[in-house]
Structure formats: C-alpha cells, structure tokens
C-alpha positions, 0 to 999 in steps of 0.5 A, spaced: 463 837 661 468 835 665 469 842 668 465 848 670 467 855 670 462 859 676 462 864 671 464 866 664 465 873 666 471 874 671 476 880 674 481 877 678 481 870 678 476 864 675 473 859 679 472 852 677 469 846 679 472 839 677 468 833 676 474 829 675 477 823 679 482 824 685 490 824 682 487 826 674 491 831 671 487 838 668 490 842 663 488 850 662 489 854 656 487 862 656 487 865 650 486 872 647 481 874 642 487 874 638 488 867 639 496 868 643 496 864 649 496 869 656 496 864 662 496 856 662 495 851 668 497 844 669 493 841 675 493 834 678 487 834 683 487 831 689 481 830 690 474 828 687 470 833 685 475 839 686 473 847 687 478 851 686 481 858 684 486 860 678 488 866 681 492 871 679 489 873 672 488 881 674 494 883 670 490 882 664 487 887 659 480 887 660 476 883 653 476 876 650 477 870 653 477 863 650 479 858 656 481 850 653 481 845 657 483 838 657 483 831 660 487 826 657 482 825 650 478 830 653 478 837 651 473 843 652 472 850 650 469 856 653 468 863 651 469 868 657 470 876 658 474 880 663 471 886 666 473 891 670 
C-alpha cells in the first residue's frame, strides 16, 4: 500500500499520508456509489513520505465513496464515507 487514508470517513477534506519517493507523480480518483467521478487529483510529491490534505470536498452530498489511486503500475481502491 502505497498510500494511507488517516481515515475512511471524512467531512470536508481527506488527509493522506504517501510512502512514495520524492518527484513521483500520485493520481486520485473519487467516485460515487454510482460510480461518476466526482474530484480528481494529479499530485507529484516533493518529498518522501508526503502528509497531505485534499480539500475542498465539502460540496459533496454525504454517501459513498470509492477513492482509486495509482502510481505508475500500481493502483489501489479504497471505500470511504462521507458524513455530516
């Protein structure tokens, strides 16, 4: 796993820690329950074990989530939910 979600729950913004190497390019896809994309990011770390914040997700509607990252060859899917 080459990213961790500090939790699989959110309200406003995910915060997520990256084991990556400096200069590696991180891409994310939220997704729906209905599987539409809602928010995507495309992120090149600056340095090696990278914390940081995905903001602005607080105009979502609460539900669901599926979050998709990938790395080069890599790709991971987690489940979140969002709530009030």
């Amino acid at each position: 796993m080459f990213v961790k979600v500090k939790s699989s729950v959110f309200i406003d913004a995910l915060y997520l820690q990256s084991s990556l190497p400096k200069g590696d390019c991180l891409r994310g896809v939220l997704k729906d329950d209905k599987g539409f994309i809602c928010r995507t990011l495309e992120r090149e770390l600056d340095q090696e074990s990278q914390t940081f914040t995905w903001a602005g997700l607080n105009d979502l509607p609460y539900g669901r989530y599926t979050l998709e990252l990938s790395h080069a060859e890599d790709e991971m899917k987690l489940s979140l939910v969002k709530r009030i």
